[in-house]
C-alpha positions in Angstrom: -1.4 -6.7 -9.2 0.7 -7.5 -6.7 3.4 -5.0 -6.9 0.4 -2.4 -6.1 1.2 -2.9 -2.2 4.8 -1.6 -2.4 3.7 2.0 -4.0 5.2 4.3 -1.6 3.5 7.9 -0.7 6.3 8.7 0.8 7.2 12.5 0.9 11.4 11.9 1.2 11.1 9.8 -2.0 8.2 12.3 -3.8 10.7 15.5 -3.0 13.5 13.6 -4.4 11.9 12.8 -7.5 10.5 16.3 -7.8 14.4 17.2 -8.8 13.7 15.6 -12.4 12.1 15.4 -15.4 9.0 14.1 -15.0 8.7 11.4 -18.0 8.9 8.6 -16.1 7.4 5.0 -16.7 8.2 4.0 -13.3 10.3 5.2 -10.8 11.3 2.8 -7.7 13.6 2.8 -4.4 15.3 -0.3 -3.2 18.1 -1.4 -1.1 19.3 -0.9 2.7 18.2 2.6 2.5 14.7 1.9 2.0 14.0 -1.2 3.7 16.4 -2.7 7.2 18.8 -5.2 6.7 20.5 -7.1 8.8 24.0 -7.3 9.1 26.8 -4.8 9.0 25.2 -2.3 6.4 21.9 -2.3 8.3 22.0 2.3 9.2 18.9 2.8 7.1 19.0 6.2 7.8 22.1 7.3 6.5 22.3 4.7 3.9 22.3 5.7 0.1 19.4 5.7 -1.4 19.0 4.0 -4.6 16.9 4.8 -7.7 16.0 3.4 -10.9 13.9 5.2 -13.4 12.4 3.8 -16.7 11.6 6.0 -19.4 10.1 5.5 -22.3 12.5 8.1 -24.1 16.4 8.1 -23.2 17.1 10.6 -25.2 15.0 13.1 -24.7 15.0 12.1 -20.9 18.7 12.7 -20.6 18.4 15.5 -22.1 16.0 17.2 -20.1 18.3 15.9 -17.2 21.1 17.3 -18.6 20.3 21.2 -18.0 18.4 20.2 -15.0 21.3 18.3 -13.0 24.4 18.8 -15.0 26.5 18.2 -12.1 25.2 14.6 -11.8 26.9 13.1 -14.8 30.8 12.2 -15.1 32.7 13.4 -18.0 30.3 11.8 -20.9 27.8 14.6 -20.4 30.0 16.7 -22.7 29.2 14.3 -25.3 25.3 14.5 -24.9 22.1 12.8 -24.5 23.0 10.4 -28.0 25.9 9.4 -26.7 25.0 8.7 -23.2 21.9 6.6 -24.5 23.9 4.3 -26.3 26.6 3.5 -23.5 22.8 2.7 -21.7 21.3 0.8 -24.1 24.5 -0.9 -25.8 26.9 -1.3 -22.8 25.9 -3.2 -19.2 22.6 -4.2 -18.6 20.8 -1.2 -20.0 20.9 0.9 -17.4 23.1 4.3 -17.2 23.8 5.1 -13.3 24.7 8.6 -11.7 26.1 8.1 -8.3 26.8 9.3 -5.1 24.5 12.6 -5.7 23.5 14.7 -2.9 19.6 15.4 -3.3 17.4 17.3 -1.0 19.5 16.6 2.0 20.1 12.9 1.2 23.0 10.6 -0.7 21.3 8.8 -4.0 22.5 7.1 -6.9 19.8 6.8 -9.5 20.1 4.6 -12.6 17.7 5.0 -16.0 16.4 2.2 -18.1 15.0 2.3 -21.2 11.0 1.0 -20.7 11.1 -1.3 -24.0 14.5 -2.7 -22.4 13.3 -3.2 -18.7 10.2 -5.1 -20.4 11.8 -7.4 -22.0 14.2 -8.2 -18.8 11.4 -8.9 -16.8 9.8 -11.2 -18.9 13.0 -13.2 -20.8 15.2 -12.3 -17.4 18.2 -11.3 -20.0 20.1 -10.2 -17.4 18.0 -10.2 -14.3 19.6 -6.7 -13.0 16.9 -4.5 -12.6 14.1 -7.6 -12.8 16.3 -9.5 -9.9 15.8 -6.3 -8.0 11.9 -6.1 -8.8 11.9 -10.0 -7.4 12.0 -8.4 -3.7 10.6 -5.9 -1.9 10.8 -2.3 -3.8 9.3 1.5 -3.1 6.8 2.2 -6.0 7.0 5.5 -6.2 5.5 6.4 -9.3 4.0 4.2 -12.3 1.9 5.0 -15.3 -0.4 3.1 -16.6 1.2 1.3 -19.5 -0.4 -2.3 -19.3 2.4 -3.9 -21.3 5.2 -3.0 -18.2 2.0 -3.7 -15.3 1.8 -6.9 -16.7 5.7 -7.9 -17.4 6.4 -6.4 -13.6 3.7 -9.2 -12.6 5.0 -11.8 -14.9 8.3 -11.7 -13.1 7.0 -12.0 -10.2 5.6 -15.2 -11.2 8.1 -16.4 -12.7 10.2 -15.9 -9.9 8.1 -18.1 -8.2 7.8 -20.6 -10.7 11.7 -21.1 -10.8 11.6 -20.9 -6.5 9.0 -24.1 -7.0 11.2 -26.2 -9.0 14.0 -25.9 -7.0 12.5 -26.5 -3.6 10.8 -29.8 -2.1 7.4 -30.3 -1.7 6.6 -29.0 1.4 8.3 -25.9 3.1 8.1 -22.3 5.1 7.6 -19.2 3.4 10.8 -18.0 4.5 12.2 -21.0 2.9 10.1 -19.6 -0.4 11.7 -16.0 0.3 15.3 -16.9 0.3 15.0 -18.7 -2.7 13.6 -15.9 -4.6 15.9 -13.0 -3.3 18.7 -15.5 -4.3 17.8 -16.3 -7.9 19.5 -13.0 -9.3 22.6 -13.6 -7.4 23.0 -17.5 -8.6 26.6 -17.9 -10.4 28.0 -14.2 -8.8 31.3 -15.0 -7.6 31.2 -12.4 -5.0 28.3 -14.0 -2.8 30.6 -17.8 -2.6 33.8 -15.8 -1.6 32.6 -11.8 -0.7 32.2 -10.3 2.5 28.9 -11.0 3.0 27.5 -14.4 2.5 24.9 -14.0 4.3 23.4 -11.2 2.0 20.6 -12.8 0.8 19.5 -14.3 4.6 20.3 -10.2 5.3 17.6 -8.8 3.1 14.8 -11.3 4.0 14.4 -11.9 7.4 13.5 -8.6 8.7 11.4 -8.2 6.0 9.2 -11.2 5.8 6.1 -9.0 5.8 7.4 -7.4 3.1 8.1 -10.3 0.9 4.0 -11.8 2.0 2.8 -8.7 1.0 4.3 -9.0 -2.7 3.8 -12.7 -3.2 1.0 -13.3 -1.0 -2.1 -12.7 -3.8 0.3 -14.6 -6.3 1.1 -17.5 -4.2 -3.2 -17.9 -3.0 -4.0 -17.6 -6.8 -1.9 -20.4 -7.6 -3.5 -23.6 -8.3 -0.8 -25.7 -7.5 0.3 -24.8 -4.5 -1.6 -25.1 -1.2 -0.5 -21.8 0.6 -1.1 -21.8 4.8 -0.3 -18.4 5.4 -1.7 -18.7 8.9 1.1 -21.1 9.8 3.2 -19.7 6.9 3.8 -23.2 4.8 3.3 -24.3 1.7 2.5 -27.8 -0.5 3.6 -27.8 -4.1 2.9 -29.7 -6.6 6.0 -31.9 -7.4 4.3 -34.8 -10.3 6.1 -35.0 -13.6 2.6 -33.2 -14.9 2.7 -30.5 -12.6 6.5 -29.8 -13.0 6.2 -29.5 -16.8 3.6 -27.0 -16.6 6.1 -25.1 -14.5 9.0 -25.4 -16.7 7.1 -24.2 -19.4 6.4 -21.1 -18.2 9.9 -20.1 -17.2 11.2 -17.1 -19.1 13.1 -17.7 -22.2 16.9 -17.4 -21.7 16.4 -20.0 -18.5 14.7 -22.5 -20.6 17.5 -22.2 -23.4 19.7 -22.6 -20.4 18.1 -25.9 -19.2 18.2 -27.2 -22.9 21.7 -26.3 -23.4 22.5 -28.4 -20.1 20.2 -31.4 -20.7 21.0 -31.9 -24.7 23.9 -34.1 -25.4 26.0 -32.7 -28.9 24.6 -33.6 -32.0 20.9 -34.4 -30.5 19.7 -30.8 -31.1 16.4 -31.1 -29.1 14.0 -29.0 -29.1 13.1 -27.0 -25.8 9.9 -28.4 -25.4 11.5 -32.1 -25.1 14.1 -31.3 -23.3 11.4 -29.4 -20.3 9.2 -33.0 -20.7 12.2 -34.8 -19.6 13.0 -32.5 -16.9 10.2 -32.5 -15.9 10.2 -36.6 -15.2 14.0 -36.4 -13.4 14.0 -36.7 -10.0 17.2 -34.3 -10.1 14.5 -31.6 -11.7 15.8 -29.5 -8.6 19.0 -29.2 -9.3 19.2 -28.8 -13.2 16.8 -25.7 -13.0 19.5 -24.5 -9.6 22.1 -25.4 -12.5 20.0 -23.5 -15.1 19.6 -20.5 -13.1 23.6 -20.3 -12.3 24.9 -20.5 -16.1 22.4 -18.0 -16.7 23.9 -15.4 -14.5 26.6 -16.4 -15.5 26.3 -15.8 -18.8 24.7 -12.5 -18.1 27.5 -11.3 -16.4 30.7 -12.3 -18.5 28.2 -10.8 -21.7 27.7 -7.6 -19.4 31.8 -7.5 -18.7 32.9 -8.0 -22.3 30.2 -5.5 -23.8 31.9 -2.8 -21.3 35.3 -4.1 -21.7 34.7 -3.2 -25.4 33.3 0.2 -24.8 36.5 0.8 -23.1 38.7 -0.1 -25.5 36.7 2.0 -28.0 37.2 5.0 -25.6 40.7 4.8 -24.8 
């Protein structure tokens, strides 16, 4: 599994993670605090470190938490554990964050995600907030061994670079491959056209090509349709109306429904399947799964925004 490589035995993030329960699915470690950047927000060392745990029990989970770190939560703690799994589970993208913590000498923010709800990110990309994150480069620092989340963790990988395929020509670099990827979970965000930093995505990958071989490198060789020469870092695809079907096809769910909803006129009510074929046979294919991948975000984001926007009404 390609993920494997990442797992981290470093002690800083094992001390940290000694500070809480220990039910965890998976714990990881990601962002300029954990691997350089370039750019302005390139001090790794006294970045923030960020967390995200999965756990297979909220509930009990936050409760534990609760008597271990009180201090960490904002004002919903006095409600409990329930409560605070709910807002997680019902509000955002599933995960509840505590921020700006100091642990063990260090600045974190740690969110925690429901196992059964990070699954099923991973392999429909529902949201692509925690699975975007799990497309680049990651600190493992601990997993159990539930097969079901070993094998959706690997199937987004792939999937990530199914939907990198389609949108790229036939031949190109790795770093070419790279960008695309780290890119995919920020397609339709508003901030990366007009923020500070449109360069976030070239930011995160160029210092850390290695990185990026090291989690897509066994993926990309075991690919049949793709010609991967890592020793001058290119790549051939595949780019036939047959060999960009079988691609489409395998996308996860809610980009598919995406593509469909794009390429069916009113009234016609396609099915997926037809609607992928003739993809599949356009020469824009490219640019309507580019498309796809934007009004997905998209999507995810103004569904993310009114879900808390409702929460807040209901508190207020």
């Amino acid at each position: 599994m390609a993920l494997q490589a990442l797992q981290s035995s470093g002690v800083t993030f094992r001390r940290i993670l000694s500070h809480f329960p220990e039910e965890l699915s998976l714990a990881f470690a990601y962002g300029s605090g954990v691997y350089r950047q370039a750019g302005s927000n390139s001090d790794q060392k006294n970045a923030m470190l960020d967390f995200v745990f999965a756990v297979d029990d909220p509930v009990a989970w936050h409760s534990k938490n609760l008597k271990k770190n009180w201090n960490h939560y904002s004002f919903l703690k006095v409600l409990g554990p329930k409560i605070i799994t709910s807002i997680q589970n019902n509000y955002g993208a599933g995960v509840y964050y505590n921020s700006l913590i100091m642990c063990d000498g260090r600045l974190i923010k740690y969110g925690v995600i429901s196992t059964s709800i990070l699954i099923e990110d991973l392999l429909n990309w529902n949201n692509l907030y925690i699975a975007g994150r799990l497309q680049k480069p990651v600190k493992i620092v601990t997993m159990n061994e539930d097969i079901t989340l070993r094998s959706a963790l690997d199937r987004n990988l792939k999937s990530a670079v199914t939907a990198a395929f389609l949108m790229l020509p036939e031949s190109f670099s790795e770093e070419d491959l790279f960008i695309e990827i780290a890119g995919l979970s920020y397609s339709g965000d508003f901030r990366m056209l007009v923020g500070e930093d449109k360069t976030k995505v070239l930011n995160i990958v160029k210092p850390n090509i290695a990185h990026f071989r090291e989690l897509y490198g066994s993926i990309l060789r075991e690919n049949p349709q793709v010609v991967y020469k890592s020793q001058q870092g290119r790549l051939e695809i595949d780019k036939s109306p047959e060999g960009q079907f079988t691609q489409l096809m395998t996308l996860p769910k809610s980009l598919q429904q995406q593509i469909n909803h794009i390429m069916d006129p009113p009234g016609k009510n396609r099915d997926v399947e037809e609607t992928l074929f003739q993809v599949a046979h356009d020469p824009d294919c490219g640019d309507v799964v580019r498309l796809g991948m934007k009004k997905s975000v998209i999507y995810s984001s103004l569904k993310l925004h009114k879900m808390w926007t409702g929460w807040l009404r209901k508190t207020s």
